[in-house]
C-alpha positions in Angstrom: -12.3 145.2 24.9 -12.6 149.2 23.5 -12.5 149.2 20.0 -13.0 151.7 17.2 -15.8 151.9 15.3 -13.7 154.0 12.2 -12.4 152.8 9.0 -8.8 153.2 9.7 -8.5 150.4 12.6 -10.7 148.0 10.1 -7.7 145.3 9.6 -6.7 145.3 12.6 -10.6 143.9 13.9 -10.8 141.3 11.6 -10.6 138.2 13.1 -12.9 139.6 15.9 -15.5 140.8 13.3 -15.0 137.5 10.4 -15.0 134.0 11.2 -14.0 131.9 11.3 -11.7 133.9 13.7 -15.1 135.5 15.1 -16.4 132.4 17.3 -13.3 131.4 18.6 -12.5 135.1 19.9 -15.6 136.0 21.1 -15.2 133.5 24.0 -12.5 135.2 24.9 -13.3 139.0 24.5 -16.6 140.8 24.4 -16.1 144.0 22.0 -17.7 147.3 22.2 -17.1 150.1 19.9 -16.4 153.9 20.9 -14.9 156.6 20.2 -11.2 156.9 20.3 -11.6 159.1 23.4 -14.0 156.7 25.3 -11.5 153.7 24.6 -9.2 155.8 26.8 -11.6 157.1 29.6 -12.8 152.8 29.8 -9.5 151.9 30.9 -8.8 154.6 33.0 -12.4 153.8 35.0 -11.4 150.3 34.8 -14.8 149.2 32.4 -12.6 148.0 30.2 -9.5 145.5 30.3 -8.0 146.4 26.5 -8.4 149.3 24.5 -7.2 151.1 20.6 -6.5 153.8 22.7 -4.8 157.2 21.8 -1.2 157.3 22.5 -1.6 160.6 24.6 -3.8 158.1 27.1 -0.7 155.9 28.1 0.7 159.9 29.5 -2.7 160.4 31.6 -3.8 156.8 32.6 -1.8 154.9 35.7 -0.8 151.5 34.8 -1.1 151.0 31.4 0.9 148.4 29.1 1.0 148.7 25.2 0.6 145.3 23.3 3.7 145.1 21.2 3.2 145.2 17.0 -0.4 146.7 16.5 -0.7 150.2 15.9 -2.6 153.0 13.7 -0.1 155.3 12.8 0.8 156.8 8.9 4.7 156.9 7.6 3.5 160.7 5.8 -0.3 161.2 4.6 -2.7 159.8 6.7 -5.8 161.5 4.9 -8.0 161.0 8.3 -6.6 163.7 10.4 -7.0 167.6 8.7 -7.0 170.8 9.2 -9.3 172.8 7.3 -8.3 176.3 7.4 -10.7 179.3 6.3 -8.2 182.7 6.0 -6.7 182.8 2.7 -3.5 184.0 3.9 -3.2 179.8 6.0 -1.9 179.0 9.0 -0.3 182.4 10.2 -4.0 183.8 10.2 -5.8 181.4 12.3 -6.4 182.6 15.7 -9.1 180.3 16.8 -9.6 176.2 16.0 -12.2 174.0 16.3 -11.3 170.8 17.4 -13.2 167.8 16.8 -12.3 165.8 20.5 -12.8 162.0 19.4 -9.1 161.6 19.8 -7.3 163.5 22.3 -3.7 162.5 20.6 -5.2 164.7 17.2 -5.8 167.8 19.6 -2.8 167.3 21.0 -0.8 167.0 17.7 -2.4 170.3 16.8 -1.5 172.3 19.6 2.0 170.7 18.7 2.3 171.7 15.1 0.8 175.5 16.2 2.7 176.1 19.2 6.4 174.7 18.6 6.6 174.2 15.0 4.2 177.0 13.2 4.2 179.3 16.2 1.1 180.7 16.0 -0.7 181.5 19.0 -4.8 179.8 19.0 -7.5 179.5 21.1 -9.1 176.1 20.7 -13.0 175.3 21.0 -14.5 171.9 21.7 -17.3 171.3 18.6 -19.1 168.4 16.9 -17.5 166.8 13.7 -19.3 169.0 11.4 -17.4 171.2 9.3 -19.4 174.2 8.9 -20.7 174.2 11.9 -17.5 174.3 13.2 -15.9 177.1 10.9 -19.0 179.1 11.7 -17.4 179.3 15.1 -13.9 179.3 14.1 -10.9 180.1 12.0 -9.9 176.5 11.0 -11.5 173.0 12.0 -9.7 169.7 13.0 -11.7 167.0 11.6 -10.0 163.2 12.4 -11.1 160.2 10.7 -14.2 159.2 8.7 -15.4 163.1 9.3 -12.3 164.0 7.8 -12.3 161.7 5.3 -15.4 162.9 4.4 -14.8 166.2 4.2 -11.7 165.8 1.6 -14.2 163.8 -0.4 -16.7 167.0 -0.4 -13.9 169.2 -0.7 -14.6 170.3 -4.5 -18.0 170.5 -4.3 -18.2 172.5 -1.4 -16.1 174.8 -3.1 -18.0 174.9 -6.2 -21.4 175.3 -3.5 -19.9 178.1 -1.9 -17.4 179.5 -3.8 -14.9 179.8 -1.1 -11.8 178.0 -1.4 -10.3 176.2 2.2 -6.8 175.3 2.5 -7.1 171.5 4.0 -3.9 170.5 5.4 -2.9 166.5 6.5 -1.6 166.7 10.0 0.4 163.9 9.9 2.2 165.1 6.6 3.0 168.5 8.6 3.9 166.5 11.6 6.7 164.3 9.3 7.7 167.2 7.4 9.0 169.0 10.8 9.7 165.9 12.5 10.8 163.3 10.1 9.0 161.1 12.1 6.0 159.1 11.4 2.5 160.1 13.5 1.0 158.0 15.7 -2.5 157.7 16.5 -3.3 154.7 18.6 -2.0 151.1 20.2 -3.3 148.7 22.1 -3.1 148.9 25.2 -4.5 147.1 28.4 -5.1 147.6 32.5 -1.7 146.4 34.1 -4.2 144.3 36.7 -6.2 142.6 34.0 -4.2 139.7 33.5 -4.5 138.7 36.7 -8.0 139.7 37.3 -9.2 137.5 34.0 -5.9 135.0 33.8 -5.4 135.8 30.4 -1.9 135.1 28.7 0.4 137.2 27.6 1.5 135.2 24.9 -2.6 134.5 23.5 -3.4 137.8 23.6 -0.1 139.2 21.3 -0.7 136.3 19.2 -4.6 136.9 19.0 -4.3 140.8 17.9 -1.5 140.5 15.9 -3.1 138.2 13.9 -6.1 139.6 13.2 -3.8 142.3 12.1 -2.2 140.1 10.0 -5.5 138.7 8.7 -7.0 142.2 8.0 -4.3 143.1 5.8 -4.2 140.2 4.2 -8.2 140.8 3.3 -7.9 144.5 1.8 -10.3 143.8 -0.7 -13.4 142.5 1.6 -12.6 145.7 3.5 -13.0 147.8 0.5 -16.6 145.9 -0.5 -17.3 146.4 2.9 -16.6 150.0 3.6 -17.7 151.4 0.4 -21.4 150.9 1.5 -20.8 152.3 4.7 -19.3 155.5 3.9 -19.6 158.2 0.7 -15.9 157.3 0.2 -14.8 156.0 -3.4 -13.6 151.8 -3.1 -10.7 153.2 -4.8 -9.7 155.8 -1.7 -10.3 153.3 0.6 -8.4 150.7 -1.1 -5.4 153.3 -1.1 -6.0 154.5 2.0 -6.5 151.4 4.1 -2.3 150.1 1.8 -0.9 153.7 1.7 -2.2 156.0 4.1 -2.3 154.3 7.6 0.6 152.4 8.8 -0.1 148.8 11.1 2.8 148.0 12.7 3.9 149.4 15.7 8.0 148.9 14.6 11.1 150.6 15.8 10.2 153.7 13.7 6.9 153.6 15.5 8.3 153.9 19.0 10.6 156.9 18.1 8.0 158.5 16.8 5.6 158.1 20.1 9.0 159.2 22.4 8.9 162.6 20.4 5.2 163.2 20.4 5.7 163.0 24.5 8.8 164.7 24.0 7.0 168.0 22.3 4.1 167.4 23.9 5.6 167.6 27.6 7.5 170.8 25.9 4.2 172.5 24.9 2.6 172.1 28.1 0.2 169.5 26.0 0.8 166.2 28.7 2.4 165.8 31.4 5.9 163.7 31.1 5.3 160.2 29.8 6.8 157.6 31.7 8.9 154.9 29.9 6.7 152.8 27.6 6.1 149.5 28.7 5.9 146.7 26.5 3.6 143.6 27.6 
C-alpha cells in the first residue's frame, strides 16, 4: 500500500497507524509513505497493489479501479493547495509558475484555472517546495499541502520581513468559484490484477478503508495533539482544517467533480481522455 505522508489524508490512515486497528491490518497490508506522485508512479510499475493516488493517475495508468467512499477532496477552501502570486497587478501578470510536482492532479488544476478559466498564457518550471526559492525563479509558486500550509501560516511575517505583499490564492476556492464543483485531489485506488495476485476481497478491503475513514474522523482531536508537534501549524488550524477544509467522502458530488476535471483537463490538452471510472 502507497500512502501519504501529509496532514490532509491523516483520518483516513487511522486504523492503519492506531490500534487497536493497527495489528489487525498490518497482516494484511504493509504501508509505505510517498509522495502523492510516487503513490501513482508505484502502481503504474506495479510495486504497489493500492495507492492515495492523484485523480489525474487513473487518466495515465492502465487498469486502475477506484475504491468507492474514500477520497481527499475540499467542497470550497482547501487551504493546502495555493498559488502565491508576486506581480501586484495578480493573475493577469504572471507569465511564468513554479510548480511544486508532489501531486500531478495540483499542476494540472493550474494549468486548468490559467488556460480555460483565467486565460492567461504561463510557462511552468518544475522546483522544490520552497517558496522563495521558487519565486526567485518565477512569477507565482504552486505550493500543495503541508508546504502550503506552511506558507499561509508565514504569510504575515514574511511580509512584515520583506515588506512585499503576495497575493496567495486557494486553488480549490478558484476551481469551485468557476466550476461549482468541488476539487478533488486523490482516491484510492488499486492494480486491476491485485486481487487475484494476493486473493484479497473486495468486500474486506472497502470495509477496511472506509473504516479507518470512519475512525479517523471520529478521532479529530488525537489528530490535532498529534499534528501540532509535527508541523508549525496552530492545533486550532488544524482542527479546522482537518472538519472544514478537506472533504472525505468520495459521494455523488465527488464523482461529478472528477468527470469535469477530465472533462477540462482533456480540453486543455492537460491528460489524455479519461476512460469511465470504474468502481471496485
Amino acid at each position: 500500500m502507497a500512502a501519504i505522508n501529509f496532514l490532509n489524508p491523516a483520518p483516513l490512515m487511522w486504523d492503519f497507524e492506531h490500534e487497536p486497528g493497527r495489528s489487525r491490518l498490518r497482516v494484511r497490508y504493509e504501508v509505505g509513505y510517498t509522495t502523492p506522485s510516487r503513490c501513482a508512479a508505484e502502481l503504474a510499475a506495479g510495486e504497489a497493489d493500492i495507492g492515495l493516488v492523484p485523480i489525474v493517475a487513473y487518466a495515465t495508468t492502465p487498469a486502475l479501479l477506484v475504491v468507492p467512499g474514500c477520497t481527499v477532496a475540499s467542497l470550497d477552501r482547501v487551504r493546502s493547495i495555493i498559488l502565491v502570486v508576486r506581480p501586484p497587478q495578480g493573475v493577469s501578470a504572471v507569465r511564468t509558475v513554479a510548480l511544486d510536482t508532489s501531486s500531478r492532479t495540483s499542476c494540472v488544476y493550474t494549468r486548468i484555472l490559467f488556460d480555460i478559466f483565467w486565460k492567461v498564457p504561463v510557462a511552468f518550471v518544475p522546483q522544490r517546495p520552497d517558496l522563495e526559492s521558487m519565486l526567485a525563479v518565477a512569477d507565482a509558486a504552486l505550493l500543495i499541502g503541508d508546504p502550503a500550509l506552511l506558507a499561509l501560516e508565514d504569510k504575515d511575517a514574511r511580509a512584515a520581513r520583506t515588506g512585499e505583499q503576495l497575493l496567495y490564492l486557494d486553488l480549490a476556492h478558484e476551481w469551485h468559484g468557476f466550476t461549482g464543483l468541488p476539487w478533488i485531489s486523490a482516491f484510492w485506488a488499486l492494480r486491476a490484477s491485485a486481487l487475484d495476485e494476493t486473493g484479497a476481497s473486495p468486500a474486506d478491503l472497502v470495509e477496511d478503508l472506509q473504516s479507518s475513514r470512519d475512525h479517523g474522523l471520529e478521532h479529530v482531536e488525537d489528530l490535532v495533539s498529534e499534528w501540532s508537534a509535527r508541523i508549525a501549524v496552530p492545533p486550532e488550524t488544524i482542527r479546522f482544517y482537518l472538519t472544514n477544509n478537506i472533504h472525505y467522502v468520495l459521494d455523488d458530488a465527488c464523482l461529478r467533480g472528477i468527470e469535469g476535471f477530465y472533462r477540462y483537463a482533456t480540453a486543455c490538452g492537460a491528460l489524455p481522455p479519461a476512460p469511465p471510472l470504474a468502481l471496485l
